[in-house]
GUMARKE-647636 format. One record per residue: residue number from 0; residue in three letters; x, y, z of N, C-alpha, C in turn. Coordinates in nm, 2 decimals, decimal comma, padded with zeros to 4 digits. Layout:
<NUM; ALA; <X; Y; Z>; <X; Y; Z>; <X; Y; Z>>
...
//
This chain:
<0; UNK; <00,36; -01,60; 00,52>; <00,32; -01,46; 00,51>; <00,30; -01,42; 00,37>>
<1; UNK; <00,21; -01,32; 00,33>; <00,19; -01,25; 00,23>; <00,31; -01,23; 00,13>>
<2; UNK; <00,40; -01,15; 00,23>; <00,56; -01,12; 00,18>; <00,64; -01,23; 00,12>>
<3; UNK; <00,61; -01,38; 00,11>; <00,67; -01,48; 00,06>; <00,60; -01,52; -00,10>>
<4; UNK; <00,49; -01,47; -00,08>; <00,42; -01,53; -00,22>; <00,51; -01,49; -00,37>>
<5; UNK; <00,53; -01,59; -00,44>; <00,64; -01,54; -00,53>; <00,57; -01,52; -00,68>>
<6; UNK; <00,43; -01,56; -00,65>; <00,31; -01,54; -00,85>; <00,22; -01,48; -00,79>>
<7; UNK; <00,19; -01,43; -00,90>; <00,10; -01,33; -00,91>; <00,13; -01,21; -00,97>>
<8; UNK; <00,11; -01,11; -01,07>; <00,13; -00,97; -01,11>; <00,08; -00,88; -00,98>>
<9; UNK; <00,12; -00,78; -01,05>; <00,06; -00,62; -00,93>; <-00,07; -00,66; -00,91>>
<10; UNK; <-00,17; -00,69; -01,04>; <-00,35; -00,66; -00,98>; <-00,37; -00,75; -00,88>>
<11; UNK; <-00,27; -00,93; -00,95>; <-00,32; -01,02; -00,84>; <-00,30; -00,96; -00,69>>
<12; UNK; <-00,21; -00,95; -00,67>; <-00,15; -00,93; -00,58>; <-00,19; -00,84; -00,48>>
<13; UNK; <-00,25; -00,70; -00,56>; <-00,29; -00,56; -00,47>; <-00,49; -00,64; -00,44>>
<14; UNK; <-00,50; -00,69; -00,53>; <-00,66; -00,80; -00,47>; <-00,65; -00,84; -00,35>>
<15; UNK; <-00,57; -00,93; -00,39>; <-00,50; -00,99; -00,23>; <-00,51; -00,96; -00,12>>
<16; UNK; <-00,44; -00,87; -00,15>; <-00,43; -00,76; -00,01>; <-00,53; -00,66; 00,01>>
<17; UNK; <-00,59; -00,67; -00,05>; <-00,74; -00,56; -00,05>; <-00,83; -00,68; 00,02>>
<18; UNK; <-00,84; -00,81; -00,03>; <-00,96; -00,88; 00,01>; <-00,88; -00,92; 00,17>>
<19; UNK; <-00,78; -00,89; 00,23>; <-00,73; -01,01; 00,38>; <-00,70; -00,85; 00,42>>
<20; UNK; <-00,74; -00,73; 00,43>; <-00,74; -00,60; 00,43>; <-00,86; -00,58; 00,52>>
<21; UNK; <-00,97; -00,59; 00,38>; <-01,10; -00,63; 00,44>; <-01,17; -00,69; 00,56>>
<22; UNK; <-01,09; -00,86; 00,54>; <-01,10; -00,95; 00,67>; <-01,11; -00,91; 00,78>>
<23; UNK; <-00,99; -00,83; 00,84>; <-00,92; -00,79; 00,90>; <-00,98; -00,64; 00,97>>
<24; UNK; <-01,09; -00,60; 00,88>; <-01,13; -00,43; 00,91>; <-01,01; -00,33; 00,90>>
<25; UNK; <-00,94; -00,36; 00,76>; <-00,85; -00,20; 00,78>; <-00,86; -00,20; 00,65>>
<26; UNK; <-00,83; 00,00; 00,69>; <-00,88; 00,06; 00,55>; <-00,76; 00,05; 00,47>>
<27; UNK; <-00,82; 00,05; 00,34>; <-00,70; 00,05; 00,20>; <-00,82; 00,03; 00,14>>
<28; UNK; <-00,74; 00,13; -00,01>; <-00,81; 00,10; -00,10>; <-00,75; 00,04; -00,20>>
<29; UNK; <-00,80; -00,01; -00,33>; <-00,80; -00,08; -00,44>; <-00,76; 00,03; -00,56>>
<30; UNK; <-00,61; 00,08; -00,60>; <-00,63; 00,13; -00,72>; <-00,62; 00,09; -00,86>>
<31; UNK; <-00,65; 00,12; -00,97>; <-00,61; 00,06; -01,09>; <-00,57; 00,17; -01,20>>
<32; UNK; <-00,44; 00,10; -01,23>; <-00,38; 00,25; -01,33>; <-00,33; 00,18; -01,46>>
<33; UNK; <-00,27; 00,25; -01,51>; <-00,28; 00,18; -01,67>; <-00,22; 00,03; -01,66>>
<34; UNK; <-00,24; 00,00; -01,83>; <-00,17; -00,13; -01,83>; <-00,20; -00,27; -01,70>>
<35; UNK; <-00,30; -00,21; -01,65>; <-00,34; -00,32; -01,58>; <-00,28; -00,36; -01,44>>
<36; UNK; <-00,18; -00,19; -01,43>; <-00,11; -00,18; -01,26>; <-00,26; -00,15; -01,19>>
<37; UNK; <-00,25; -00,25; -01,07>; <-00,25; -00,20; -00,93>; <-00,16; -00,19; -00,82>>
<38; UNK; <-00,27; -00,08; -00,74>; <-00,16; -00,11; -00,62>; <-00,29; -00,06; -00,52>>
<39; UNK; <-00,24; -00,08; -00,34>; <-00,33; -00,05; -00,25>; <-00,24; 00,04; -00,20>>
<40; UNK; <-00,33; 00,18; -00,16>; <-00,31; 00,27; -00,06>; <-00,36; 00,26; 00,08>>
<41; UNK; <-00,33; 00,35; 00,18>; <-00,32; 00,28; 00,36>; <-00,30; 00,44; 00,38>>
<42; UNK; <-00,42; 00,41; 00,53>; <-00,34; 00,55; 00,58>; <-00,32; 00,54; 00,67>>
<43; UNK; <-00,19; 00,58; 00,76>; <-00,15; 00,57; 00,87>; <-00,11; 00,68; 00,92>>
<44; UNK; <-00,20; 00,71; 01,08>; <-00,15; 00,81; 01,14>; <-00,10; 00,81; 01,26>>
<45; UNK; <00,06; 00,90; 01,24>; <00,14; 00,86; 01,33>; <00,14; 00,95; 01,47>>
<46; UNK; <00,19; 00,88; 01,55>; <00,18; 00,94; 01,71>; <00,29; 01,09; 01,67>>
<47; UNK; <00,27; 01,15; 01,76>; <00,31; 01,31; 01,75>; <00,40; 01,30; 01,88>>
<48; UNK; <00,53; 01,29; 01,89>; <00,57; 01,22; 02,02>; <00,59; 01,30; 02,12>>
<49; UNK; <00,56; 01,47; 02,08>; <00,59; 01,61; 02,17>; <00,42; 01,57; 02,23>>
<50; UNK; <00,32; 01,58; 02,16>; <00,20; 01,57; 02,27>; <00,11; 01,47; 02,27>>
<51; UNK; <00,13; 01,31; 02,22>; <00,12; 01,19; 02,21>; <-00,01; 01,18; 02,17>>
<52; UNK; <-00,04; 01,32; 02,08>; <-00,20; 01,28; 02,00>; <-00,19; 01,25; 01,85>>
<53; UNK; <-00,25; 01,21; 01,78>; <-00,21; 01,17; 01,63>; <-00,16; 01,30; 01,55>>
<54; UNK; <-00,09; 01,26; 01,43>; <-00,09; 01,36; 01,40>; <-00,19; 01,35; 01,26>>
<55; UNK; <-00,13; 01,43; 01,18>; <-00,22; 01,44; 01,03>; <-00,23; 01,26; 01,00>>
<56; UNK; <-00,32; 01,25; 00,87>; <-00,32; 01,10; 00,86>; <-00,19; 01,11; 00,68>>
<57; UNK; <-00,12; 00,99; 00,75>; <-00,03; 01,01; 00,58>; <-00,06; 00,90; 00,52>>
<58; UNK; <-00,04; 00,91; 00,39>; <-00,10; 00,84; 00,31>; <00,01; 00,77; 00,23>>
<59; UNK; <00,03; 00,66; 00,24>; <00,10; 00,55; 00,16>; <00,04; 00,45; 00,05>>
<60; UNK; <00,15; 00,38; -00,01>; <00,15; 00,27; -00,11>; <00,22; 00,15; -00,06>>
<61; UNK; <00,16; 00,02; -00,05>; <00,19; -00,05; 00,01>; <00,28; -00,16; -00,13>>
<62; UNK; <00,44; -00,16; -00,09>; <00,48; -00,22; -00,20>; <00,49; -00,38; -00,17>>
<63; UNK; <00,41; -00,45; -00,27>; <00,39; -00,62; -00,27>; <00,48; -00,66; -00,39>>
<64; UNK; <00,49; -00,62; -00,42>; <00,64; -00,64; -00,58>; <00,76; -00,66; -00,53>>
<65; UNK; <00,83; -00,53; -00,53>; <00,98; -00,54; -00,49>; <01,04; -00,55; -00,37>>
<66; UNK; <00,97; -00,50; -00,24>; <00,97; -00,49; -00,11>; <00,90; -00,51; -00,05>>
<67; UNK; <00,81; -00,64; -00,07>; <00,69; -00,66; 00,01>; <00,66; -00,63; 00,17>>
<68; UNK; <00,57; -00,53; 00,17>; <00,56; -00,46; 00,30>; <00,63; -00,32; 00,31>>
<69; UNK; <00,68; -00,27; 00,21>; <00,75; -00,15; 00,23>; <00,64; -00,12; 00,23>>
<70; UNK; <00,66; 00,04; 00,25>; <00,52; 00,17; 00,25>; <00,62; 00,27; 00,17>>
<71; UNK; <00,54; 00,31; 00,08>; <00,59; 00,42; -00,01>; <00,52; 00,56; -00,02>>
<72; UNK; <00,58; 00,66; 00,04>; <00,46; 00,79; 00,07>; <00,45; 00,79; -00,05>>
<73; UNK; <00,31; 00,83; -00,07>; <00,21; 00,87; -00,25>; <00,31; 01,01; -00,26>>
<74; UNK; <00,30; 00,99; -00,37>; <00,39; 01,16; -00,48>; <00,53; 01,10; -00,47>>
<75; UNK; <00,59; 01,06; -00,39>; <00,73; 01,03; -00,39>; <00,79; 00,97; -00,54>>
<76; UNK; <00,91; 00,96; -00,56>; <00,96; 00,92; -00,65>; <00,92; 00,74; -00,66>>
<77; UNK; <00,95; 00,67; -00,56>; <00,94; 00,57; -00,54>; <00,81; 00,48; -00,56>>
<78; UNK; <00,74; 00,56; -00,52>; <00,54; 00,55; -00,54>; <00,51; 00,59; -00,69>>
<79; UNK; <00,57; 00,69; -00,75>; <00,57; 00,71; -00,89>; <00,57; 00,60; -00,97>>
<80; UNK; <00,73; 00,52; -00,91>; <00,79; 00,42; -01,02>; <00,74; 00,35; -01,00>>
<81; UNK; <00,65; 00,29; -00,88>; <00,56; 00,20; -00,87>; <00,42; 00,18; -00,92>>
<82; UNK; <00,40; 00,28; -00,94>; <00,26; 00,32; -01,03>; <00,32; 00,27; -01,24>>
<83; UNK; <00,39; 00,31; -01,26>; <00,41; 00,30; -01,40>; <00,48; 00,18; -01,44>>
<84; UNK; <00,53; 00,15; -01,59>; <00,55; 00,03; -01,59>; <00,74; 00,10; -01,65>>
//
């Protein structure tokens, strides 16, 4: 699995998962922020469990570094520190 690969930096890594993203047909995008961070965003919208229609779409950061596979909501502290070095 993806979550095992142990080389690569952020850019390799958010490539990665942007090009077997692709494969696959799901959306994410590709960002690039200083210093040569990337990372991929994902949006996922969750069931509404009172009237079982979607709700808003939220928007995450998919952590491949420290938690591979975590999801980090964008703005959060955690998605911050993931963005900077």
């Amino acid at each position: 699995p993806i979550g095992s690969i142990d080389k690569g930096f952020y850019c390799h890594r958010a490539l990665l998962f942007k090009c077997l993203a692709d494969c696959i047909e799901m959306s994410c995008t590709l960002v690039r922020g200083e210093y040569n961070r990337a990372w991929n965003e994902v949006v996922v919208f969750r069931e509404n469990p009172t009237n079982r229609s979607p709700s808003q779409p939220c928007h995450y950061i998919v952590d491949l570094m420290h938690q591979p596979g975590a999801l980090l909501g964008v703005d959060t502290p955690a998605a911050l520190q993931y963005q900077t070095i």
